[in-house]
BADO-98421 format. One record per residue: residue in three letters; z, y, x of N, C-alpha, C in turn; residue number from 1. Coordinates in steps of 0.02 Angstrom, whole numbers, plus 50000, padded with zeros to 5 digits. Layout:
<recs>
+------+-------+-------+-------+-------+-------+-------+-------+-------+-------+-----+
| code |   nzz |   nyy |   nxx |  cazz |  cayy |  caxx |   czz |   cyy |   cxx | pos |
+------+-------+-------+-------+-------+-------+-------+-------+-------+-------+-----+
|  ALA |     Z |     Y |     X |     Z |     Y |     X |     Z |     Y |     X | NUM |
...
+------+-------+-------+-------+-------+-------+-------+-------+-------+-------+-----+
</recs>
This chain:
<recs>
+------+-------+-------+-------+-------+-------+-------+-------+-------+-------+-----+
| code |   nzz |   nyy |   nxx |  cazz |  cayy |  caxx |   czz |   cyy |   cxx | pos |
+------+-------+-------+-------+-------+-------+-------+-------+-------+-------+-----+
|  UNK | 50000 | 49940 | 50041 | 50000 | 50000 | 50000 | 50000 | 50063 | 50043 |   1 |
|  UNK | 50038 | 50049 | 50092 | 50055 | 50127 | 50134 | 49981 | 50125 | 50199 |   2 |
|  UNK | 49931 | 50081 | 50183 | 49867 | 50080 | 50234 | 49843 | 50126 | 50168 |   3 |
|  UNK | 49826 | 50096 | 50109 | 49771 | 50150 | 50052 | 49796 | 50203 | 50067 |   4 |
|  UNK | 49873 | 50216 | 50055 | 49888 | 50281 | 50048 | 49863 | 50316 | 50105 |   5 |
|  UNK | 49864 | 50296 | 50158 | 49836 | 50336 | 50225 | 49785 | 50352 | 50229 |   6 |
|  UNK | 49732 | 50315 | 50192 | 49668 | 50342 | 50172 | 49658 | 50364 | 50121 |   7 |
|  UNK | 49705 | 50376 | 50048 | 49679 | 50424 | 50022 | 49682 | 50501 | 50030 |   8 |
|  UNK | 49694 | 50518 | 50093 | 49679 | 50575 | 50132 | 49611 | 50604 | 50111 |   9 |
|  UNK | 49569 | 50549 | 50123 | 49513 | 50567 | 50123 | 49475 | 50607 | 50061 |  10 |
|  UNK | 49513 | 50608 | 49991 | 49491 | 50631 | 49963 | 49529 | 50681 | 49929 |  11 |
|  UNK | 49592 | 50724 | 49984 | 49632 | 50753 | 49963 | 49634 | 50807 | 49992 |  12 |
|  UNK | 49648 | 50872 | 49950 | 49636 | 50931 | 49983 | 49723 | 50980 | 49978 |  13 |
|  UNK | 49750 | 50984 | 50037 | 49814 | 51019 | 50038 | 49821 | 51113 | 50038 |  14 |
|  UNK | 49834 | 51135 | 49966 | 49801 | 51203 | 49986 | 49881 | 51260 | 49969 |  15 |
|  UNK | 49900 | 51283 | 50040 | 49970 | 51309 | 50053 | 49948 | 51392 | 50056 |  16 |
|  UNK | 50005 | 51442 | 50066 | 49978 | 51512 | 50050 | 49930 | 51540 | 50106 |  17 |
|  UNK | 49956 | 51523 | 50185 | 49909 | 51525 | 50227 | 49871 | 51481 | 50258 |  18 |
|  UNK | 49860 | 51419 | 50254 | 49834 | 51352 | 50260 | 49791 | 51324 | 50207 |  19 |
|  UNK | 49766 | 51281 | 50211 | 49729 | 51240 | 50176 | 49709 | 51152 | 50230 |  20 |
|  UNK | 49746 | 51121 | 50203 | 49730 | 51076 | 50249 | 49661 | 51022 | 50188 |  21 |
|  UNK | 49611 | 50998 | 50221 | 49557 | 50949 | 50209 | 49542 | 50881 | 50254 |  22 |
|  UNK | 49518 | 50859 | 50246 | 49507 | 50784 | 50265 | 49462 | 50794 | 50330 |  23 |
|  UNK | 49468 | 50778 | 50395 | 49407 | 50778 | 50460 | 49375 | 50729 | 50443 |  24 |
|  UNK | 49313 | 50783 | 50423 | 49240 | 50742 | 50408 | 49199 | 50761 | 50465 |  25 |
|  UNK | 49124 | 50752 | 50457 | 49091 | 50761 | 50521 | 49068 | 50834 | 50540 |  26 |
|  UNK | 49073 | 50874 | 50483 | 49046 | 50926 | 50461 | 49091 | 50985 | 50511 |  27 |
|  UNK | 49138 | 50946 | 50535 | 49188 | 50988 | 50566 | 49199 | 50973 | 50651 |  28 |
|  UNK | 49161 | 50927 | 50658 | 49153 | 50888 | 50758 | 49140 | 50936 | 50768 |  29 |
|  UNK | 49080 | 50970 | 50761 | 49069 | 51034 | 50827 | 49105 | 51075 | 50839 |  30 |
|  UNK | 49104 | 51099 | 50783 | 49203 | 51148 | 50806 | 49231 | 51126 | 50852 |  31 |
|  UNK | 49276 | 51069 | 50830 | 49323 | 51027 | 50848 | 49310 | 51015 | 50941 |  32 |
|  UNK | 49236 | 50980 | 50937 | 49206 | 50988 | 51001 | 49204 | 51018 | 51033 |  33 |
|  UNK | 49195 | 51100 | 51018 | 49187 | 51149 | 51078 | 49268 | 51165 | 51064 |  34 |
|  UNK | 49327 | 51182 | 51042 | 49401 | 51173 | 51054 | 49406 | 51140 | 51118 |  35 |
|  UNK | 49405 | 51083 | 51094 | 49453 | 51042 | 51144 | 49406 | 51025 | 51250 |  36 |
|  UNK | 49351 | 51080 | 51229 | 49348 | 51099 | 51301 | 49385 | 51140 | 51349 |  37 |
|  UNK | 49413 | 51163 | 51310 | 49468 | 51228 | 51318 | 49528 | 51181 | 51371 |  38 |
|  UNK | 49534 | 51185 | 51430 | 49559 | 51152 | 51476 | 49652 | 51146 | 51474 |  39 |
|  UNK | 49655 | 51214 | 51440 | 49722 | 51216 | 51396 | 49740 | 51181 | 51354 |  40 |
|  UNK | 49701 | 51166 | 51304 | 49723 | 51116 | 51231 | 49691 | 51063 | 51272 |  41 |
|  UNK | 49679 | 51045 | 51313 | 49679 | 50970 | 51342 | 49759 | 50960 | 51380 |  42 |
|  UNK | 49775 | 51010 | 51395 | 49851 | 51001 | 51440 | 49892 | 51006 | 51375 |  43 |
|  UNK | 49872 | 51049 | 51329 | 49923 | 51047 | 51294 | 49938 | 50986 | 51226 |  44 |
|  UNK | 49898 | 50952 | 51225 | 49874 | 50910 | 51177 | 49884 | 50826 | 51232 |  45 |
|  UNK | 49881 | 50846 | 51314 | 49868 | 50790 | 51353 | 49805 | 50718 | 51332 |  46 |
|  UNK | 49744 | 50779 | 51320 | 49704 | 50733 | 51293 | 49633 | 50757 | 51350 |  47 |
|  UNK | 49583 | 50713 | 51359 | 49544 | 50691 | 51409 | 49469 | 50733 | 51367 |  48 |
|  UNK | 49433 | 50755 | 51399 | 49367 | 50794 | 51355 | 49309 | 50731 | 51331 |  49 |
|  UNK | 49286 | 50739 | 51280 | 49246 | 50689 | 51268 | 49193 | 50727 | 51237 |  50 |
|  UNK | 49127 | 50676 | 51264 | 49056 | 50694 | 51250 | 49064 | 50724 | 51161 |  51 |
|  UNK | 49000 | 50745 | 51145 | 48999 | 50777 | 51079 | 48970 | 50687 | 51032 |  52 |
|  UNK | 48944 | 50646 | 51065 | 48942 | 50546 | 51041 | 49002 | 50546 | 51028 |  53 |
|  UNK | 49065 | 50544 | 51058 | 49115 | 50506 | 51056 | 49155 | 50532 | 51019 |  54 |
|  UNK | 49131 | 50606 | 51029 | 49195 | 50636 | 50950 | 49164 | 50624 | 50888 |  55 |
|  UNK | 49104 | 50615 | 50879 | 49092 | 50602 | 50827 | 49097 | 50521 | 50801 |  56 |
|  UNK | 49106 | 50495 | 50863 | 49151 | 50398 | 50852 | 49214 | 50411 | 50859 |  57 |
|  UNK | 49239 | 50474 | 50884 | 49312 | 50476 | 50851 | 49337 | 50492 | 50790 |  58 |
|  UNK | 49307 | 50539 | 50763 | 49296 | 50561 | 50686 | 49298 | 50488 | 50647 |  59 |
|  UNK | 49271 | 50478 | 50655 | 49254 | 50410 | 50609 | 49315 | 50341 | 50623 |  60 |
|  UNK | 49298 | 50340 | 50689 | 49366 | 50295 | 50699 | 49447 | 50332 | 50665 |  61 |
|  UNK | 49455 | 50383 | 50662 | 49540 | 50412 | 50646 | 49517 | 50421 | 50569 |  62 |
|  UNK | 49460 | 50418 | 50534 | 49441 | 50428 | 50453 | 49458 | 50341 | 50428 |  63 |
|  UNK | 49453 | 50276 | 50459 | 49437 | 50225 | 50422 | 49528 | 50210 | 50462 |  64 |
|  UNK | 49556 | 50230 | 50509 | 49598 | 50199 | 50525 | 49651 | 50194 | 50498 |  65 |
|  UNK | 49708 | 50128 | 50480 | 49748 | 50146 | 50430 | 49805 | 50157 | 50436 |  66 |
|  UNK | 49831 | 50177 | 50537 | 49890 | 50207 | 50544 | 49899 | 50259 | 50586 |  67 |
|  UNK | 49819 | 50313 | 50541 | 49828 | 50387 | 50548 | 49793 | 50419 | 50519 |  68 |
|  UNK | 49833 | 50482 | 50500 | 49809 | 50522 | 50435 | 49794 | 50596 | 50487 |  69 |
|  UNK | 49733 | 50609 | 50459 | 49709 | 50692 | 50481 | 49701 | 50723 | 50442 |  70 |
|  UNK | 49712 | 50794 | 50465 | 49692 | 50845 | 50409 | 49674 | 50878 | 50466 |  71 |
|  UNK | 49598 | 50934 | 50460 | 49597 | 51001 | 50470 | 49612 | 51041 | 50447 |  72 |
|  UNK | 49669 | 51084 | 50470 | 49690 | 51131 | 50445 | 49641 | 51222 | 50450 |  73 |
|  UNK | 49638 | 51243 | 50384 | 49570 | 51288 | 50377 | 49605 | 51355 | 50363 |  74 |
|  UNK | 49584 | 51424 | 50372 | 49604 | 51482 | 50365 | 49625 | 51485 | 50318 |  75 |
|  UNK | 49654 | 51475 | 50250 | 49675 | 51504 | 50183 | 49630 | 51565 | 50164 |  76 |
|  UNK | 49657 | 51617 | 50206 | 49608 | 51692 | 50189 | 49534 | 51689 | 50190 |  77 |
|  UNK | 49520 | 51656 | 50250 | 49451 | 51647 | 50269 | 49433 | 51600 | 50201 |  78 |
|  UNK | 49468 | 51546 | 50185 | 49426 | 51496 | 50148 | 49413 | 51527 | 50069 |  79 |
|  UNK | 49430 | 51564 | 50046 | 49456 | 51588 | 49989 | 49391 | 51665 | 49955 |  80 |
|  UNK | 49370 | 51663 | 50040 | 49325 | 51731 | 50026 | 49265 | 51724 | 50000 |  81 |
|  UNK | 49230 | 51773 | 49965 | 49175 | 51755 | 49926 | 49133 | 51816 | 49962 |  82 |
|  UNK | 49063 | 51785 | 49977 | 49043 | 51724 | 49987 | 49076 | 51676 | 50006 |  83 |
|  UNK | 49072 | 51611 | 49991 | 49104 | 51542 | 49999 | 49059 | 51542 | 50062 |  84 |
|  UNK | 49126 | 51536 | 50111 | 49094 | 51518 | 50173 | 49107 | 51431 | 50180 |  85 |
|  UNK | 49055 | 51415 | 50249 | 49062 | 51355 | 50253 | 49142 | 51332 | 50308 |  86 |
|  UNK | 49164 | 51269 | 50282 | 49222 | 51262 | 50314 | 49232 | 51274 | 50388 |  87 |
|  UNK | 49179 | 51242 | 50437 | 49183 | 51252 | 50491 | 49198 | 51320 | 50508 |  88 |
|  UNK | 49181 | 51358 | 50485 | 49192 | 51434 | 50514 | 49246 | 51459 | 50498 |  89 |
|  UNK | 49307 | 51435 | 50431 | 49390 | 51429 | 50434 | 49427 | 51384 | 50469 |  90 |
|  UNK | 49408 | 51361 | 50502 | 49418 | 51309 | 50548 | 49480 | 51351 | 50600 |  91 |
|  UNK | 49553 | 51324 | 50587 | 49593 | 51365 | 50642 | 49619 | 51288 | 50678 |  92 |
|  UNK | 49614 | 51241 | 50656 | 49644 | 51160 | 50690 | 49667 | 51117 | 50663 |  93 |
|  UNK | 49708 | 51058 | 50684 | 49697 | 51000 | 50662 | 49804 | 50986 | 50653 |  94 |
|  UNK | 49809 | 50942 | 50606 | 49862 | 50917 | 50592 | 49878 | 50841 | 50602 |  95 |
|  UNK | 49917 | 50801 | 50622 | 49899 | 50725 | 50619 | 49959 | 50713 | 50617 |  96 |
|  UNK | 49974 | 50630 | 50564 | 50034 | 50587 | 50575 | 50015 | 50532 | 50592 |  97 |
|  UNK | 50044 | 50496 | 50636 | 50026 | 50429 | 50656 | 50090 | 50373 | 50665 |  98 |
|  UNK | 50080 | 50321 | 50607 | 50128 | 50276 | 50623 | 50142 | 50225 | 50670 |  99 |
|  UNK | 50169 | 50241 | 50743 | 50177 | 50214 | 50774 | 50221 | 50155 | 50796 | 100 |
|  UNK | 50241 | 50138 | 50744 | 50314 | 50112 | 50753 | 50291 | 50049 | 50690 | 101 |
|  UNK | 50257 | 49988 | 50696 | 50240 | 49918 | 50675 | 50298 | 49901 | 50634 | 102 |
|  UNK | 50352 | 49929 | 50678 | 50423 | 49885 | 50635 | 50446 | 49922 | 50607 | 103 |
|  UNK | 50430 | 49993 | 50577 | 50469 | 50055 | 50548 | 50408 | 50070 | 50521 | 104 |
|  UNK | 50377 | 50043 | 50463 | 50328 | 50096 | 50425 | 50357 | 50156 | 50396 | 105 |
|  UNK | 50439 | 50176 | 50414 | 50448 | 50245 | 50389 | 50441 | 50310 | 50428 | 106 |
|  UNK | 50429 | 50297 | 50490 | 50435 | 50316 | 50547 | 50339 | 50349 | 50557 | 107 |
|  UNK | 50336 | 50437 | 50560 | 50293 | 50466 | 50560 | 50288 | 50491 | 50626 | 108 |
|  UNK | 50247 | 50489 | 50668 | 50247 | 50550 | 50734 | 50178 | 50603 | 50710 | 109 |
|  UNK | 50226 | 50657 | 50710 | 50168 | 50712 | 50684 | 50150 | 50761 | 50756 | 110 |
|  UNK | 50099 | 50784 | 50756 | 50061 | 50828 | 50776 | 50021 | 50882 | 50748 | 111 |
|  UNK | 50036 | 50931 | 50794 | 49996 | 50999 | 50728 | 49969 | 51012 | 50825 | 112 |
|  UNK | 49907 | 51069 | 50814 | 49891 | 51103 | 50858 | 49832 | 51146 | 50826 | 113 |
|  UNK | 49868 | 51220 | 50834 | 49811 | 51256 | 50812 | 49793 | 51304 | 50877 | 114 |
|  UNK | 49711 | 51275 | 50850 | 49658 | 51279 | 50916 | 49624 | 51368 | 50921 | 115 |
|  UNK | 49628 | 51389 | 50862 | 49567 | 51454 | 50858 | 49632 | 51512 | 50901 | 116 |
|  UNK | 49631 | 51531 | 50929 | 49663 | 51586 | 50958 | 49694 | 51629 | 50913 | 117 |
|  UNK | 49629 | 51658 | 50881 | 49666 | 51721 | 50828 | 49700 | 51704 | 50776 | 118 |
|  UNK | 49718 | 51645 | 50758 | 49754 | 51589 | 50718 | 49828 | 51603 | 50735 | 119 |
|  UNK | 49821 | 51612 | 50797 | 49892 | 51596 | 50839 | 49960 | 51627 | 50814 | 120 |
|  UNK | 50006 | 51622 | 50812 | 50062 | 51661 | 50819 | 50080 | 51686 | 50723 | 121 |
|  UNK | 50048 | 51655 | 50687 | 50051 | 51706 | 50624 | 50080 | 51641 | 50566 | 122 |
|  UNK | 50118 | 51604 | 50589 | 50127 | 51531 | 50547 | 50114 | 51493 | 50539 | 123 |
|  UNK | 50016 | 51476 | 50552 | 49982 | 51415 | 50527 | 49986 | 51374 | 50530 | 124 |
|  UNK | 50059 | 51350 | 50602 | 50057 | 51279 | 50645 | 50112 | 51250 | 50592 | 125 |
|  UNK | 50152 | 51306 | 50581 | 50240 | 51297 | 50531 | 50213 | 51274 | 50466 | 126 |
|  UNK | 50161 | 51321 | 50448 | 50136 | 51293 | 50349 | 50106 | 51218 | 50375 | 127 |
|  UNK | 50068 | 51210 | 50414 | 50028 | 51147 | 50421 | 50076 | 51102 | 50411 | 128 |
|  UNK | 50126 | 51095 | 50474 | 50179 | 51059 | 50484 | 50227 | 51014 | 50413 | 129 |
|  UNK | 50235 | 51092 | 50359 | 50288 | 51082 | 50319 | 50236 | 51046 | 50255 | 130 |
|  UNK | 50171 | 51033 | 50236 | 50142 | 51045 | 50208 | 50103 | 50949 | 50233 | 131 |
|  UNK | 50096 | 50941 | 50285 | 50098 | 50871 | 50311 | 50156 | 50836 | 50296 | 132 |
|  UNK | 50224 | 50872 | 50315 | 50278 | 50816 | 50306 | 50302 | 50803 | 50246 | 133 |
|  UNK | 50268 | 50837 | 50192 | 50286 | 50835 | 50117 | 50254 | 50787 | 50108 | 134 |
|  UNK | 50167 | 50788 | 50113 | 50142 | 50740 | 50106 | 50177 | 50659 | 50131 | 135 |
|  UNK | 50191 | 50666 | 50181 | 50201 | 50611 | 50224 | 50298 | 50576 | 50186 | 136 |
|  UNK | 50319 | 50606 | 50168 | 50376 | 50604 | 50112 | 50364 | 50586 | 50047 | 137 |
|  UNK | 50303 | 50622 | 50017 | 50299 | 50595 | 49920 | 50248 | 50535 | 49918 | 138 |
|  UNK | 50189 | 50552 | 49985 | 50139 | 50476 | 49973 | 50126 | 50422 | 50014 | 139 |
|  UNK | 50176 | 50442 | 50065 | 50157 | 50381 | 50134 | 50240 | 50345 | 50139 | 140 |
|  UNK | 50302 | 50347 | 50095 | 50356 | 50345 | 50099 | 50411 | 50365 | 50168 | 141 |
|  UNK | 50374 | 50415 | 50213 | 50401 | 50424 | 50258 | 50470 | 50448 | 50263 | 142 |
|  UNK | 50517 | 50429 | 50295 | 50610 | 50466 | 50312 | 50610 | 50479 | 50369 | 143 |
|  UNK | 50563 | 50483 | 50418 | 50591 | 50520 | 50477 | 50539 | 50509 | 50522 | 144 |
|  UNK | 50516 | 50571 | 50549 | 50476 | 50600 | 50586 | 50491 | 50627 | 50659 | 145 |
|  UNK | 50451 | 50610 | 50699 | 50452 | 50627 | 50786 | 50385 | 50633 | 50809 | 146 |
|  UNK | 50394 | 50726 | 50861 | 50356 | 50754 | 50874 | 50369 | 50769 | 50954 | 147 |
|  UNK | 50314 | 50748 | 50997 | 50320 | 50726 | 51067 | 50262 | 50803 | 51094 | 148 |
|  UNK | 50325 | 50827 | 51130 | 50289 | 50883 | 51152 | 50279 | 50891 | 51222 | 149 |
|  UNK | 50233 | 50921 | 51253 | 50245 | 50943 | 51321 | 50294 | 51004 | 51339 | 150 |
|  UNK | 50330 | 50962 | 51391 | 50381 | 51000 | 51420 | 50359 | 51083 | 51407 | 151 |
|  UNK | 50315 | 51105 | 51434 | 50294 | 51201 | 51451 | 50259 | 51223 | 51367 | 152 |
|  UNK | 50244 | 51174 | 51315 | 50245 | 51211 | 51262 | 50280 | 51249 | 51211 | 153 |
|  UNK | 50320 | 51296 | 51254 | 50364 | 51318 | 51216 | 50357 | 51334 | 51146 | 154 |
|  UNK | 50303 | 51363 | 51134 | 50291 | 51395 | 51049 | 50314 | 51333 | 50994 | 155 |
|  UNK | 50267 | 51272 | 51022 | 50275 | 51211 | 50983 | 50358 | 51186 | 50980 | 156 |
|  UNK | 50408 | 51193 | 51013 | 50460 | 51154 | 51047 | 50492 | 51212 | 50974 | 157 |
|  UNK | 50481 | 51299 | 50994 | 50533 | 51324 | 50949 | 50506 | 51307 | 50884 | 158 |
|  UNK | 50447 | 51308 | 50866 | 50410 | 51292 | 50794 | 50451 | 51219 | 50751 | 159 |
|  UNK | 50446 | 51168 | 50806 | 50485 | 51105 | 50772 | 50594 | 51102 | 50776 | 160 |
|  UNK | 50596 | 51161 | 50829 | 50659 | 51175 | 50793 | 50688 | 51211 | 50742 | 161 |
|  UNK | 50621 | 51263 | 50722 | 50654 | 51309 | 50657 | 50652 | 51238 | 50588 | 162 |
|  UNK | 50599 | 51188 | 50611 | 50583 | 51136 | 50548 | 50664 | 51067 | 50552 | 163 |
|  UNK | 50703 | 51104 | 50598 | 50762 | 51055 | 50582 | 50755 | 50984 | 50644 | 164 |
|  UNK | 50714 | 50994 | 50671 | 50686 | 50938 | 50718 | 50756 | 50933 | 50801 | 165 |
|  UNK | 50755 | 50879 | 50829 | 50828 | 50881 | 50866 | 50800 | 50859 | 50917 | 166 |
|  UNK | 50830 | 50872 | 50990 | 50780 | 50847 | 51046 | 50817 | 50774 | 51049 | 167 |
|  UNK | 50780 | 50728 | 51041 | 50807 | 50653 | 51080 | 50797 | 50597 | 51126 | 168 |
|  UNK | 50733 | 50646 | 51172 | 50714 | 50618 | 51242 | 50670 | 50673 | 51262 | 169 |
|  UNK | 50689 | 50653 | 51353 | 50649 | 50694 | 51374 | 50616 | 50639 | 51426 | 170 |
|  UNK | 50541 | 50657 | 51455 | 50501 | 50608 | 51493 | 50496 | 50644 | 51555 | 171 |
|  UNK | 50502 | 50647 | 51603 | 50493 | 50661 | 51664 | 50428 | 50638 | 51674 | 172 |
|  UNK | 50411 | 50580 | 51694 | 50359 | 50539 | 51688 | 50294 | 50585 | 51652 | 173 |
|  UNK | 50294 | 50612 | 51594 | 50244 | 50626 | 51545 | 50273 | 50683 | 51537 | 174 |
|  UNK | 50315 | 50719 | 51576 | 50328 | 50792 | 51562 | 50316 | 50808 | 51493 | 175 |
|  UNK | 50342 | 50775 | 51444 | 50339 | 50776 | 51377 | 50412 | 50791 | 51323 | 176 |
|  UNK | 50437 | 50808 | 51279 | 50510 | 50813 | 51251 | 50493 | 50785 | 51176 | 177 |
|  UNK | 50535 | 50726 | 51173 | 50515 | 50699 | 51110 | 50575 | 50730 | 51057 | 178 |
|  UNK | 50543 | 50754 | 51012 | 50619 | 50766 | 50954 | 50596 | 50734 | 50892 | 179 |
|  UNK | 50646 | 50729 | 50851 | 50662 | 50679 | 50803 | 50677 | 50711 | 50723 | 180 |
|  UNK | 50659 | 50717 | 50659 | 50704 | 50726 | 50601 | 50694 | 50683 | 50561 | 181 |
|  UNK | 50765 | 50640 | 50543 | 50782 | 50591 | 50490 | 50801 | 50634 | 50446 | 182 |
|  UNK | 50764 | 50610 | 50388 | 50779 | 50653 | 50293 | 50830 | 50613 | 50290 | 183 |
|  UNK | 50856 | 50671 | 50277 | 50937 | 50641 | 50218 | 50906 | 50678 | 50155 | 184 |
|  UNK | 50974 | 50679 | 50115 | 50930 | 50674 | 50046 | 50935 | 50774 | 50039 | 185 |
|  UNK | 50993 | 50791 | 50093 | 50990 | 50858 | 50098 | 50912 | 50884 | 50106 | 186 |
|  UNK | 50898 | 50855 | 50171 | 50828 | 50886 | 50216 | 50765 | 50867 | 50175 | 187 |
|  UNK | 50761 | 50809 | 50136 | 50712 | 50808 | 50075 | 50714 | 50853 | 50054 | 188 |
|  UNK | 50775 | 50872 | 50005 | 50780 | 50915 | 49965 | 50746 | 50994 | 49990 | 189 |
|  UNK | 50777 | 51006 | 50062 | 50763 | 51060 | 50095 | 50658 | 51079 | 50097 | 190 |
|  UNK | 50645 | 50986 | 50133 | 50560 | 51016 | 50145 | 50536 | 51005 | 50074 | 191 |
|  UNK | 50555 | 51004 | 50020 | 50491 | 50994 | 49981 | 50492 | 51039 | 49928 | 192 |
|  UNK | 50573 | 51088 | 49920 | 50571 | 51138 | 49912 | 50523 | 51206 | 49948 | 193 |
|  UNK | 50543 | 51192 | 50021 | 50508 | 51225 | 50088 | 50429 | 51251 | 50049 | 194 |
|  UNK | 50402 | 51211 | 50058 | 50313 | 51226 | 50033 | 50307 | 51251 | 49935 | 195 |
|  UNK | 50348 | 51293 | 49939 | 50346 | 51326 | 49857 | 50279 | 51300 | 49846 | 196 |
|  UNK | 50239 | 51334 | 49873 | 50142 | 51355 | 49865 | 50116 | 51292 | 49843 | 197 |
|  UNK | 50133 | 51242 | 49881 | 50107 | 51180 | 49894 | 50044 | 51169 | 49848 | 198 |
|  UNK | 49995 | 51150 | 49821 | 49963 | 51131 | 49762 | 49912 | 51078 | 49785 | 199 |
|  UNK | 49908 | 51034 | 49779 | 49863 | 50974 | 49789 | 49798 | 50956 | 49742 | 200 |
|  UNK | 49744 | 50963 | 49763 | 49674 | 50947 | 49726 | 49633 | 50903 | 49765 | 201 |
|  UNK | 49584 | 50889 | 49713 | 49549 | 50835 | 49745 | 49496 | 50868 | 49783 | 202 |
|  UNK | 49469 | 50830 | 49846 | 49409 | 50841 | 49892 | 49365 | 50803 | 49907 | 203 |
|  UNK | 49311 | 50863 | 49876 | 49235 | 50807 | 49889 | 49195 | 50845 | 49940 | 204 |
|  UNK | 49177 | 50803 | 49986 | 49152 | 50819 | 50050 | 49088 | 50861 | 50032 | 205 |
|  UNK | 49083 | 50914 | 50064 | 49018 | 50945 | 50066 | 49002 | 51007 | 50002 | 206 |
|  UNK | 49066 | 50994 | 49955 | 49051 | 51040 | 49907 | 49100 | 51105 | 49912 | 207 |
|  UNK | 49081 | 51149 | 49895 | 49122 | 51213 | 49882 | 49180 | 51202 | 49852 | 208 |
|  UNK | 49187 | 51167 | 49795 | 49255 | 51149 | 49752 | 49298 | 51121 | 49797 | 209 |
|  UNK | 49359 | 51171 | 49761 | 49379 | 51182 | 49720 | 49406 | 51256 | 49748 | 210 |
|  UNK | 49365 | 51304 | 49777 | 49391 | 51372 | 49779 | 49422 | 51394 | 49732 | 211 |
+------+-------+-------+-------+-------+-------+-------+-------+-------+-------+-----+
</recs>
């Protein structure tokens, strides 16, 4: 049950006051592609550059896979403006949970990273964040979430402590700081209040709807 649920991502559209998170379809690789040349969001992400082939066999591989959920997360303002622009061009970055943990299907490791620069600094990583872990709480049955950061990302490190998140390893090795939040029924209560805005609609690839 909790593999469908991971894929019905795919036809789900998360739309928050400054966010909008949608499903990574293909329509969105090139973006995505020229990002993560950025030698920074490779250190900061600790991810390796790949041909514009392989992201688009990555696309597809993290769309059918059933223990990880993506969203691109899209401008709100930008997406909202008329003319209806096309998504790629609200394109501020990407959100992900991945269940890593075989023997704990409750157990989420999330990732947010927003890639567009002028994106930066104004909430989008915090709405994404709070707006994933709801999801990952009402349809994937998740209770507790861990977010593995690099040591020198500070923005990210204070971002997952204003979300209640606790440091509970650090890697020398992977110069990485893993922190941790288990829902109690308080901190439920807390994130799903958190995303007032929240409103969930359906998404069909390629169409304008549901501006």
């Amino acid at each position: 049950m909790q593999a469908d649920a991971m894929r019905l991502n795919q036809n789900t559209l998360l739309l928050g006051k400054k966010v909008v998170l949608v499903p990574y379809t293909s329509e969105h690789v090139p973006r995505y592609h020229e990002w993560m040349k950025s030698e920074e969001l490779q250190r900061l992400t600790a991810s390796e550059p790949l041909t514009l082939e392989q992201e688009y066999a990555m696309q597809c591989s993290w769309r059918e896979d059933a223990d990880k959920c993506t969203f691109i997360v899209l401008d709100a303002e930008k997406w909202q403006a008329q003319p209806v622009p096309t998504e790629e061009s609200c394109m501020a970055g990407d959100v992900n949970l991945f269940l890593t943990d075989v023997e704990d299907p409750t157990l989420g490791e999330i990732e947010v990273m927003i890639a567009e620069p002028s994106c930066r600094g104004q909430g989008f990583g915090t709405e994404a964040a709070l707006l994933m872990m709801s999801y990952g709480v009402t349809k994937l049955g998740l209770t507790k979430f861990e977010a593995k950061i690099g040591q020198g990302n500070e923005p990210s490190i204070r971002m997952f402590q204003k979300l209640h998140f606790k440091q509970v390893a650090v890697s020398s090795i992977f110069q990485e700081v893993t922190f941790r939040l288990t829902m109690s029924e308080a901190e439920r209560q807390w994130l799903l209040e958190k995303p007032s805005h929240l409103e969930e609609k359906p998404y069909r690839e390629g169409s304008t709807e549901p501006h």
